[in-house]
C-alpha positions in Angstrom: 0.0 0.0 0.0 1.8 2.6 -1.1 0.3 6.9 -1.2 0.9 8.7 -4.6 -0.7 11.8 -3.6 0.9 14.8 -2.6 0.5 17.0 0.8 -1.0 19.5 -0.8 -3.4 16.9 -2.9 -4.4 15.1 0.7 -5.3 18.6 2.3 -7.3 19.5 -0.6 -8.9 15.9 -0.3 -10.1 17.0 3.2 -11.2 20.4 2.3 -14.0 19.0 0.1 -15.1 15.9 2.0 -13.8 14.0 -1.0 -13.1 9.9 -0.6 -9.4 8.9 -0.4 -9.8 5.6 -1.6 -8.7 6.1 -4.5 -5.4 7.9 -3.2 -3.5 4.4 -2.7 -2.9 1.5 -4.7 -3.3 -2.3 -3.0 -2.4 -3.6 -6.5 1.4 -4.4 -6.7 1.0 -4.0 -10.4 0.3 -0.3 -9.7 3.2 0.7 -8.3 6.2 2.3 -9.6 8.6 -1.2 -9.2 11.1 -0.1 -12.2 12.3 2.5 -14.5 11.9 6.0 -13.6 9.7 5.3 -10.9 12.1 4.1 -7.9 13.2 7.7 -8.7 10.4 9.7 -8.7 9.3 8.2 -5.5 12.4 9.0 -3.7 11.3 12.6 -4.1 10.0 13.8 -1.0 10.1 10.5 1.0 7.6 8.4 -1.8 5.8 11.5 -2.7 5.6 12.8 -6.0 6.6 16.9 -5.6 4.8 18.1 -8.1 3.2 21.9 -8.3 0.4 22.3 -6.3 -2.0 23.6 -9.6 -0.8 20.6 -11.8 -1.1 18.3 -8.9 -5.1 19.2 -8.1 -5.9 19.5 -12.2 -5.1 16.0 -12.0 -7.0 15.2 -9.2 -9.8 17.0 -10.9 -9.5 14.8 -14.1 -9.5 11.5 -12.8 -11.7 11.9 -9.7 -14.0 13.0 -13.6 -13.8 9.7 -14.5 -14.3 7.4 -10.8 -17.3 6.2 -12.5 -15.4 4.6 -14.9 -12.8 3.2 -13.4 -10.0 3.2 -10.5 -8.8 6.7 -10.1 -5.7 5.4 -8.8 -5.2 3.7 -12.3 -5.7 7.2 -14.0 -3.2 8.7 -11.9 -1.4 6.8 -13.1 -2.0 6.8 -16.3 -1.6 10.3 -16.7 2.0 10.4 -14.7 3.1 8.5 -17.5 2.2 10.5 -20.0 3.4 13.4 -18.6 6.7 12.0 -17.9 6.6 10.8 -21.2 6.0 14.0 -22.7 9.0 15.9 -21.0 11.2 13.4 -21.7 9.9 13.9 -25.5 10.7 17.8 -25.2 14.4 16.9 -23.4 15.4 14.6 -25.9 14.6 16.6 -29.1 16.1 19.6 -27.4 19.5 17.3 -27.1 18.8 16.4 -30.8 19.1 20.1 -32.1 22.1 20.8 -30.0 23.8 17.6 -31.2 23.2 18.0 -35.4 26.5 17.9 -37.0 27.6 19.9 -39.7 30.1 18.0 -41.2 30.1 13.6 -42.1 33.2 11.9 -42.8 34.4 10.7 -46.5 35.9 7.2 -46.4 39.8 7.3 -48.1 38.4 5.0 -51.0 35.7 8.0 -52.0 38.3 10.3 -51.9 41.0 8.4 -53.9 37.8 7.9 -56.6 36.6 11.3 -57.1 38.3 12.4 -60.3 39.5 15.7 -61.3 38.4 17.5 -58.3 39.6 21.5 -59.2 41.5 21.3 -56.1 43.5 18.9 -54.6 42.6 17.7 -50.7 45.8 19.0 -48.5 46.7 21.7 -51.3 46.1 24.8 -49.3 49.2 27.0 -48.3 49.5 26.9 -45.0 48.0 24.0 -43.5 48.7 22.5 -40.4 46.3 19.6 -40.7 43.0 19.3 -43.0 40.4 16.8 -43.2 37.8 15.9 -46.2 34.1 15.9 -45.1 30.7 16.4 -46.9 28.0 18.7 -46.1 24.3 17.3 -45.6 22.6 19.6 -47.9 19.7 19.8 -45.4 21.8 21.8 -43.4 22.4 24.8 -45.4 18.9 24.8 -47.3 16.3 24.2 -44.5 15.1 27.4 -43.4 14.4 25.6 -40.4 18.1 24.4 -39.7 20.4 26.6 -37.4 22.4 28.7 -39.7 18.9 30.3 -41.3 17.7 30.5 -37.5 19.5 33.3 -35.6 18.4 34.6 -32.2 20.6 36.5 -29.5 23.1 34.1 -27.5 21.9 35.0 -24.3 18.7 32.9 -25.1 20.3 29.9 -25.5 17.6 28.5 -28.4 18.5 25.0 -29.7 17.4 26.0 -33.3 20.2 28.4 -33.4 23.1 25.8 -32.4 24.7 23.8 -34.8 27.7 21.5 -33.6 30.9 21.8 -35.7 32.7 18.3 -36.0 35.8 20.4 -36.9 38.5 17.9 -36.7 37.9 14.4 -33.5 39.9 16.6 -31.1 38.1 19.5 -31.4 34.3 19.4 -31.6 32.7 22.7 -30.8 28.9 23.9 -30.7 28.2 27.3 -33.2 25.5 29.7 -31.8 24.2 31.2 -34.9 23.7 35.3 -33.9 22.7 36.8 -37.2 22.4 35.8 -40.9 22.7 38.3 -43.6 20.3 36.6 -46.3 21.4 37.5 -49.6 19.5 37.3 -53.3 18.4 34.1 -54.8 19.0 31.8 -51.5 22.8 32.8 -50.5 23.3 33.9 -47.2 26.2 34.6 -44.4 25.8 33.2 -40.8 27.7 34.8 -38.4 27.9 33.3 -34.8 30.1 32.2 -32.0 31.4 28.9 -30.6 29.5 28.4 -27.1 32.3 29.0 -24.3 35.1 30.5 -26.1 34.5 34.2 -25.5 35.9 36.1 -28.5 35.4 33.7 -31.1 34.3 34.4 -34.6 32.6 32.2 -37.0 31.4 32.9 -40.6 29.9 30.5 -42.7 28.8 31.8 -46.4 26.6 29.4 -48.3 25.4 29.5 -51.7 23.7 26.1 -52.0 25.1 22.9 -51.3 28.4 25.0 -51.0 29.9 26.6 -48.5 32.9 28.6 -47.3 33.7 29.6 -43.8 36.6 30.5 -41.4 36.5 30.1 -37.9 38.4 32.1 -35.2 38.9 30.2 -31.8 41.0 32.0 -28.7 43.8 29.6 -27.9 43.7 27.5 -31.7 44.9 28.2 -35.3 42.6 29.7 -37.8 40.0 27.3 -39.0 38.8 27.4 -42.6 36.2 25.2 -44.8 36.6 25.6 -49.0 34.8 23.9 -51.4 36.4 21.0 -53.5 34.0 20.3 -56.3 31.7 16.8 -56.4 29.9 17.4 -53.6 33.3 17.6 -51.0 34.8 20.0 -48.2 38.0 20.3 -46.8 38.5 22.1 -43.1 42.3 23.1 -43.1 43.6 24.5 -39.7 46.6 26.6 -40.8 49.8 27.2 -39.2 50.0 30.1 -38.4 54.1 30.2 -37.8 54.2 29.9 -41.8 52.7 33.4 -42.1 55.0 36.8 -42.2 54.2 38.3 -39.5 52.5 42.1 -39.5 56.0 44.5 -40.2 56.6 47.3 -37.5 55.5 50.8 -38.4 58.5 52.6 -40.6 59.8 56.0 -39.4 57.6 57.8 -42.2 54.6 55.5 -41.0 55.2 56.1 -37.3 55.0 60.0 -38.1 51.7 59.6 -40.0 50.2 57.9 -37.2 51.6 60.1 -34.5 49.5 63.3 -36.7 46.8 61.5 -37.1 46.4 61.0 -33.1 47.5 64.3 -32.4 44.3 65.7 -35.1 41.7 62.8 -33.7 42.6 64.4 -30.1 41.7 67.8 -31.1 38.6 67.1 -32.8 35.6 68.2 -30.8 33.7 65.0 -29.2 30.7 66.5 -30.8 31.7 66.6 -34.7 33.6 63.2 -33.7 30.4 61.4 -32.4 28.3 63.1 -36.0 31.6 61.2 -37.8 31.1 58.3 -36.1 27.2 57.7 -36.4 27.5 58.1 -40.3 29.0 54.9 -42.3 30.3 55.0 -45.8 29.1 52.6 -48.0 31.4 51.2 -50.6 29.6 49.4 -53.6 32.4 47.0 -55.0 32.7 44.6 -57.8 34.5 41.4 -58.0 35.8 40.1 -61.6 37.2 36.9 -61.4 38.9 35.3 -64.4 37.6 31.2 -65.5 41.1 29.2 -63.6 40.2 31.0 -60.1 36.5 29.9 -60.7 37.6 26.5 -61.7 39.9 26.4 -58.6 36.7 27.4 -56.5 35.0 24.7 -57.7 32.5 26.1 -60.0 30.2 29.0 -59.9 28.7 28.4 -56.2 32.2 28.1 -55.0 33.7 31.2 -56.1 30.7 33.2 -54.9 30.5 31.8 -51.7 34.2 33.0 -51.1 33.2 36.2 -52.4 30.5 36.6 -49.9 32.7 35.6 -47.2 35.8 37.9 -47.9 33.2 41.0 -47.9 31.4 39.5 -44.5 35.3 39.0 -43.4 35.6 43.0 -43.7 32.9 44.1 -42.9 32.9 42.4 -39.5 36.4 43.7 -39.4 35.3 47.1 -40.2 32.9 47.0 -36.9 35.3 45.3 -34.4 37.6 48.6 -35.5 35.4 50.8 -34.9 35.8 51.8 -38.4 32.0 53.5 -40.0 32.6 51.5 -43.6 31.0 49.0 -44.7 31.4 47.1 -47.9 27.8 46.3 -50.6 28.9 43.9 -53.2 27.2 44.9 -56.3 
Protein backbone atom coordinates (compact mmCIF):
# COMPACT_ATOMS: atom_id res chain seq x y z
CA UNK A 1 0.00 0.00 0.00
CA UNK A 2 1.84 2.62 -1.15
CA UNK A 3 0.33 6.85 -1.21
CA UNK A 4 0.86 8.66 -4.61
CA UNK A 5 -0.73 11.76 -3.58
CA UNK A 6 0.92 14.80 -2.60
CA UNK A 7 0.50 16.96 0.83
CA UNK A 8 -1.03 19.48 -0.79
CA UNK A 9 -3.39 16.90 -2.87
CA UNK A 10 -4.36 15.14 0.74
CA UNK A 11 -5.28 18.64 2.28
CA UNK A 12 -7.33 19.52 -0.64
CA UNK A 13 -8.94 15.91 -0.31
CA UNK A 14 -10.14 17.01 3.21
CA UNK A 15 -11.24 20.36 2.32
CA UNK A 16 -14.01 18.98 0.14
CA UNK A 17 -15.07 15.88 1.97
CA UNK A 18 -13.84 13.99 -1.03
CA UNK A 19 -13.10 9.87 -0.58
CA UNK A 20 -9.42 8.88 -0.42
CA UNK A 21 -9.81 5.58 -1.56
CA UNK A 22 -8.66 6.11 -4.49
CA UNK A 23 -5.42 7.93 -3.25
CA UNK A 24 -3.46 4.37 -2.69
CA UNK A 25 -2.90 1.53 -4.67
CA UNK A 26 -3.26 -2.29 -2.99
CA UNK A 27 -2.41 -3.56 -6.51
CA UNK A 28 1.39 -4.41 -6.65
CA UNK A 29 1.03 -3.99 -10.36
CA UNK A 30 0.32 -0.27 -9.70
CA UNK A 31 3.16 0.70 -8.32
CA UNK A 32 6.24 2.33 -9.59
CA UNK A 33 8.63 -1.16 -9.22
CA UNK A 34 11.11 -0.13 -12.21
CA UNK A 35 12.27 2.46 -14.53
CA UNK A 36 11.91 6.02 -13.59
CA UNK A 37 9.68 5.35 -10.86
CA UNK A 38 12.09 4.14 -7.86
CA UNK A 39 13.20 7.71 -8.72
CA UNK A 40 10.40 9.72 -8.73
CA UNK A 41 9.27 8.20 -5.54
CA UNK A 42 12.43 9.00 -3.70
CA UNK A 43 11.29 12.61 -4.08
CA UNK A 44 10.03 13.78 -1.05
CA UNK A 45 10.14 10.51 1.02
CA UNK A 46 7.63 8.42 -1.77
CA UNK A 47 5.79 11.52 -2.71
CA UNK A 48 5.64 12.83 -6.00
CA UNK A 49 6.56 16.95 -5.58
CA UNK A 50 4.83 18.13 -8.08
CA UNK A 51 3.22 21.93 -8.35
CA UNK A 52 0.42 22.33 -6.25
CA UNK A 53 -2.01 23.62 -9.55
CA UNK A 54 -0.76 20.62 -11.82
CA UNK A 55 -1.09 18.30 -8.86
CA UNK A 56 -5.10 19.21 -8.08
CA UNK A 57 -5.93 19.49 -12.23
CA UNK A 58 -5.07 15.99 -12.04
CA UNK A 59 -7.00 15.24 -9.19
CA UNK A 60 -9.84 16.99 -10.93
CA UNK A 61 -9.53 14.82 -14.08
CA UNK A 62 -9.48 11.50 -12.75
CA UNK A 63 -11.74 11.92 -9.73
CA UNK A 64 -14.00 12.99 -13.58
CA UNK A 65 -13.82 9.66 -14.50
CA UNK A 66 -14.33 7.42 -10.77
CA UNK A 67 -17.27 6.20 -12.48
CA UNK A 68 -15.36 4.61 -14.91
CA UNK A 69 -12.81 3.17 -13.43
CA UNK A 70 -9.97 3.19 -10.48
CA UNK A 71 -8.84 6.67 -10.14
CA UNK A 72 -5.66 5.44 -8.79
CA UNK A 73 -5.18 3.69 -12.35
CA UNK A 74 -5.67 7.16 -14.03
CA UNK A 75 -3.21 8.70 -11.86
CA UNK A 76 -1.36 6.80 -13.13
CA UNK A 77 -2.00 6.81 -16.34
CA UNK A 78 -1.58 10.27 -16.74
CA UNK A 79 2.01 10.37 -14.67
CA UNK A 80 3.07 8.49 -17.45
CA UNK A 81 2.25 10.52 -20.02
CA UNK A 82 3.35 13.39 -18.61
CA UNK A 83 6.70 12.02 -17.91
CA UNK A 84 6.59 10.84 -21.16
CA UNK A 85 6.04 13.98 -22.74
CA UNK A 86 9.03 15.88 -20.95
CA UNK A 87 11.19 13.39 -21.75
CA UNK A 88 9.94 13.86 -25.51
CA UNK A 89 10.71 17.84 -25.20
CA UNK A 90 14.43 16.95 -23.44
CA UNK A 91 15.37 14.57 -25.94
CA UNK A 92 14.55 16.65 -29.05
CA UNK A 93 16.08 19.63 -27.44
CA UNK A 94 19.47 17.34 -27.13
CA UNK A 95 18.76 16.41 -30.79
CA UNK A 96 19.06 20.15 -32.12
CA UNK A 97 22.12 20.83 -29.97
CA UNK A 98 23.76 17.57 -31.20
CA UNK A 99 23.18 18.02 -35.38
CA UNK A 100 26.54 17.89 -36.99
CA UNK A 101 27.61 19.92 -39.71
CA UNK A 102 30.08 17.99 -41.23
CA UNK A 103 30.06 13.65 -42.12
CA UNK A 104 33.21 11.85 -42.83
CA UNK A 105 34.35 10.71 -46.53
CA UNK A 106 35.85 7.18 -46.37
CA UNK A 107 39.76 7.34 -48.15
CA UNK A 108 38.42 5.02 -51.03
CA UNK A 109 35.71 8.03 -51.95
CA UNK A 110 38.32 10.31 -51.89
CA UNK A 111 40.95 8.40 -53.90
CA UNK A 112 37.78 7.93 -56.56
CA UNK A 113 36.57 11.32 -57.06
CA UNK A 114 38.27 12.39 -60.29
CA UNK A 115 39.54 15.67 -61.35
CA UNK A 116 38.42 17.50 -58.29
CA UNK A 117 39.60 21.53 -59.16
CA UNK A 118 41.45 21.32 -56.06
CA UNK A 119 43.49 18.88 -54.57
CA UNK A 120 42.61 17.71 -50.71
CA UNK A 121 45.78 18.96 -48.48
CA UNK A 122 46.74 21.65 -51.27
CA UNK A 123 46.12 24.78 -49.30
CA UNK A 124 49.17 26.99 -48.30
CA UNK A 125 49.52 26.87 -44.99
CA UNK A 126 47.97 24.04 -43.48
CA UNK A 127 48.67 22.53 -40.42
CA UNK A 128 46.34 19.57 -40.68
CA UNK A 129 43.01 19.29 -43.03
CA UNK A 130 40.35 16.76 -43.18
CA UNK A 131 37.79 15.90 -46.16
CA UNK A 132 34.14 15.92 -45.09
CA UNK A 133 30.74 16.35 -46.92
CA UNK A 134 28.01 18.74 -46.07
CA UNK A 135 24.30 17.26 -45.62
CA UNK A 136 22.62 19.63 -47.88
CA UNK A 137 19.70 19.83 -45.41
CA UNK A 138 21.83 21.81 -43.39
CA UNK A 139 22.38 24.76 -45.40
CA UNK A 140 18.95 24.84 -47.26
CA UNK A 141 16.28 24.15 -44.49
CA UNK A 142 15.11 27.42 -43.38
CA UNK A 143 14.36 25.59 -40.44
CA UNK A 144 18.06 24.36 -39.74
CA UNK A 145 20.39 26.60 -37.42
CA UNK A 146 22.42 28.71 -39.69
CA UNK A 147 18.90 30.27 -41.26
CA UNK A 148 17.67 30.48 -37.48
CA UNK A 149 19.53 33.28 -35.61
CA UNK A 150 18.36 34.58 -32.17
CA UNK A 151 20.59 36.50 -29.52
CA UNK A 152 23.07 34.08 -27.50
CA UNK A 153 21.87 34.98 -24.27
CA UNK A 154 18.65 32.88 -25.14
CA UNK A 155 20.34 29.87 -25.53
CA UNK A 156 17.58 28.55 -28.38
CA UNK A 157 18.47 25.01 -29.68
CA UNK A 158 17.44 26.00 -33.33
CA UNK A 159 20.20 28.39 -33.40
CA UNK A 160 23.14 25.82 -32.43
CA UNK A 161 24.67 23.80 -34.76
CA UNK A 162 27.70 21.54 -33.65
CA UNK A 163 30.85 21.76 -35.66
CA UNK A 164 32.71 18.28 -35.99
CA UNK A 165 35.84 20.43 -36.94
CA UNK A 166 38.50 17.92 -36.71
CA UNK A 167 37.89 14.37 -33.54
CA UNK A 168 39.86 16.59 -31.11
CA UNK A 169 38.11 19.48 -31.43
CA UNK A 170 34.31 19.40 -31.59
CA UNK A 171 32.70 22.66 -30.76
CA UNK A 172 28.87 23.90 -30.74
CA UNK A 173 28.19 27.31 -33.18
CA UNK A 174 25.53 29.66 -31.79
CA UNK A 175 24.25 31.22 -34.94
CA UNK A 176 23.72 35.30 -33.88
CA UNK A 177 22.73 36.79 -37.15
CA UNK A 178 22.36 35.76 -40.92
CA UNK A 179 22.75 38.30 -43.55
CA UNK A 180 20.32 36.61 -46.32
CA UNK A 181 21.44 37.52 -49.62
CA UNK A 182 19.46 37.34 -53.30
CA UNK A 183 18.37 34.06 -54.76
CA UNK A 184 18.99 31.80 -51.53
CA UNK A 185 22.84 32.81 -50.45
CA UNK A 186 23.28 33.94 -47.23
CA UNK A 187 26.16 34.57 -44.39
CA UNK A 188 25.82 33.24 -40.79
CA UNK A 189 27.70 34.84 -38.38
CA UNK A 190 27.90 33.35 -34.81
CA UNK A 191 30.15 32.18 -32.03
CA UNK A 192 31.36 28.94 -30.57
CA UNK A 193 29.52 28.42 -27.08
CA UNK A 194 32.28 29.00 -24.25
CA UNK A 195 35.06 30.49 -26.08
CA UNK A 196 34.54 34.23 -25.53
CA UNK A 197 35.88 36.14 -28.53
CA UNK A 198 35.41 33.67 -31.08
CA UNK A 199 34.26 34.42 -34.58
CA UNK A 200 32.61 32.24 -36.99
CA UNK A 201 31.43 32.87 -40.64
CA UNK A 202 29.95 30.55 -42.75
CA UNK A 203 28.75 31.81 -46.35
CA UNK A 204 26.62 29.41 -48.32
CA UNK A 205 25.44 29.46 -51.73
CA UNK A 206 23.72 26.07 -51.98
CA UNK A 207 25.14 22.91 -51.31
CA UNK A 208 28.43 25.03 -51.02
CA UNK A 209 29.91 26.56 -48.47
CA UNK A 210 32.94 28.63 -47.28
CA UNK A 211 33.71 29.60 -43.85
CA UNK A 212 36.61 30.53 -41.40
CA UNK A 213 36.51 30.06 -37.92
CA UNK A 214 38.42 32.11 -35.21
CA UNK A 215 38.92 30.18 -31.78
CA UNK A 216 41.03 32.02 -28.73
CA UNK A 217 43.79 29.58 -27.85
CA UNK A 218 43.70 27.52 -31.70
CA UNK A 219 44.88 28.19 -35.31
CA UNK A 220 42.60 29.75 -37.85
CA UNK A 221 40.03 27.30 -39.03
CA UNK A 222 38.76 27.35 -42.55
CA UNK A 223 36.18 25.17 -44.84
CA UNK A 224 36.65 25.65 -48.96
CA UNK A 225 34.83 23.95 -51.38
CA UNK A 226 36.41 20.98 -53.47
CA UNK A 227 33.99 20.30 -56.29
CA UNK A 228 31.71 16.82 -56.38
CA UNK A 229 29.92 17.44 -53.62
CA UNK A 230 33.34 17.58 -50.97
CA UNK A 231 34.81 19.97 -48.24
CA UNK A 232 37.95 20.27 -46.80
CA UNK A 233 38.45 22.13 -43.14
CA UNK A 234 42.27 23.08 -43.12
CA UNK A 235 43.63 24.53 -39.75
CA UNK A 236 46.64 26.56 -40.82
CA UNK A 237 49.79 27.21 -39.21
CA UNK A 238 50.00 30.14 -38.39
CA UNK A 239 54.13 30.19 -37.81
CA UNK A 240 54.15 29.90 -41.77
CA UNK A 241 52.67 33.37 -42.12
CA UNK A 242 55.01 36.81 -42.17
CA UNK A 243 54.17 38.25 -39.51
CA UNK A 244 52.50 42.09 -39.55
CA UNK A 245 56.00 44.54 -40.23
CA UNK A 246 56.63 47.35 -37.46
CA UNK A 247 55.51 50.81 -38.42
CA UNK A 248 58.48 52.61 -40.57
CA UNK A 249 59.80 56.01 -39.37
CA UNK A 250 57.55 57.79 -42.22
CA UNK A 251 54.62 55.51 -40.97
CA UNK A 252 55.19 56.07 -37.28
CA UNK A 253 55.03 59.98 -38.07
CA UNK A 254 51.70 59.61 -39.99
CA UNK A 255 50.20 57.87 -37.20
CA UNK A 256 51.61 60.12 -34.48
CA UNK A 257 49.45 63.30 -36.72
CA UNK A 258 46.78 61.49 -37.07
CA UNK A 259 46.44 61.02 -33.08
CA UNK A 260 47.52 64.31 -32.38
CA UNK A 261 44.31 65.72 -35.10
CA UNK A 262 41.68 62.80 -33.66
CA UNK A 263 42.56 64.41 -30.14
CA UNK A 264 41.70 67.83 -31.10
CA UNK A 265 38.61 67.14 -32.85
CA UNK A 266 35.61 68.20 -30.79
CA UNK A 267 33.72 64.96 -29.15
CA UNK A 268 30.69 66.51 -30.80
CA UNK A 269 31.74 66.60 -34.68
CA UNK A 270 33.64 63.16 -33.66
CA UNK A 271 30.36 61.37 -32.37
CA UNK A 272 28.30 63.10 -35.95
CA UNK A 273 31.56 61.25 -37.80
CA UNK A 274 31.13 58.29 -36.08
CA UNK A 275 27.20 57.66 -36.39
CA UNK A 276 27.49 58.10 -40.32
CA UNK A 277 29.04 54.89 -42.27
CA UNK A 278 30.31 54.98 -45.81
CA UNK A 279 29.08 52.63 -47.96
CA UNK A 280 31.36 51.16 -50.57
CA UNK A 281 29.63 49.39 -53.55
CA UNK A 282 32.44 47.02 -54.97
CA UNK A 283 32.73 44.65 -57.79
CA UNK A 284 34.45 41.42 -58.01
CA UNK A 285 35.76 40.14 -61.58
CA UNK A 286 37.18 36.93 -61.40
CA UNK A 287 38.91 35.30 -64.42
CA UNK A 288 37.65 31.22 -65.50
CA UNK A 289 41.08 29.22 -63.56
CA UNK A 290 40.16 31.03 -60.13
CA UNK A 291 36.48 29.90 -60.68
CA UNK A 292 37.61 26.54 -61.75
CA UNK A 293 39.93 26.42 -58.61
CA UNK A 294 36.72 27.40 -56.45
CA UNK A 295 34.98 24.73 -57.67
CA UNK A 296 32.50 26.15 -60.03
CA UNK A 297 30.24 29.01 -59.94
CA UNK A 298 28.66 28.40 -56.17
CA UNK A 299 32.20 28.14 -55.01
CA UNK A 300 33.67 31.22 -56.15
CA UNK A 301 30.66 33.19 -54.88
CA UNK A 302 30.53 31.78 -51.69
CA UNK A 303 34.22 32.97 -51.09
CA UNK A 304 33.24 36.22 -52.45
CA UNK A 305 30.52 36.60 -49.90
CA UNK A 306 32.70 35.62 -47.21
CA UNK A 307 35.79 37.89 -47.93
CA UNK A 308 33.22 40.97 -47.87
CA UNK A 309 31.44 39.46 -44.46
CA UNK A 310 35.31 38.95 -43.37
CA UNK A 311 35.59 42.95 -43.72
CA UNK A 312 32.86 44.07 -42.94
CA UNK A 313 32.90 42.44 -39.50
CA UNK A 314 36.39 43.72 -39.40
CA UNK A 315 35.31 47.11 -40.17
CA UNK A 316 32.86 46.96 -36.90
CA UNK A 317 35.30 45.33 -34.42
CA UNK A 318 37.60 48.58 -35.46
CA UNK A 319 35.41 50.84 -34.91
CA UNK A 320 35.81 51.77 -38.44
CA UNK A 321 31.96 53.48 -39.97
CA UNK A 322 32.65 51.46 -43.56
CA UNK A 323 31.04 49.04 -44.69
CA UNK A 324 31.42 47.08 -47.95
CA UNK A 325 27.83 46.25 -50.56
CA UNK A 326 28.90 43.93 -53.23
CA UNK A 327 27.20 44.89 -56.29
Amino acid sequence: MRTYLTRNSRDWLRQKNRPQVFATAADPSMEFSAGIGPALKGWGAGRFWVFPWVDQAMQHFCHGRHNKGSTSSCLFEVWQRVIVFVLLIFLSETACAQESLFEDVPLKAILSAKRLPSSPGAEEGARRSRVVRIDPSRLRDPKAALQQPSPTFQKRSASRLRLNLFPDLNTVLHVERTEFLPEGRYVAHGVVEGAPGSLVLISADGDVLAATISIPGQEAIKVRYLGQGLHEVVQLDSSQFRPCNPLTPELSMISDSAKSKADLTPKSQASGAAAATSVLDIMVVYTSAAKTGAGGDAGIRSLINLAVAEANDTYVRSLVAAELHLV
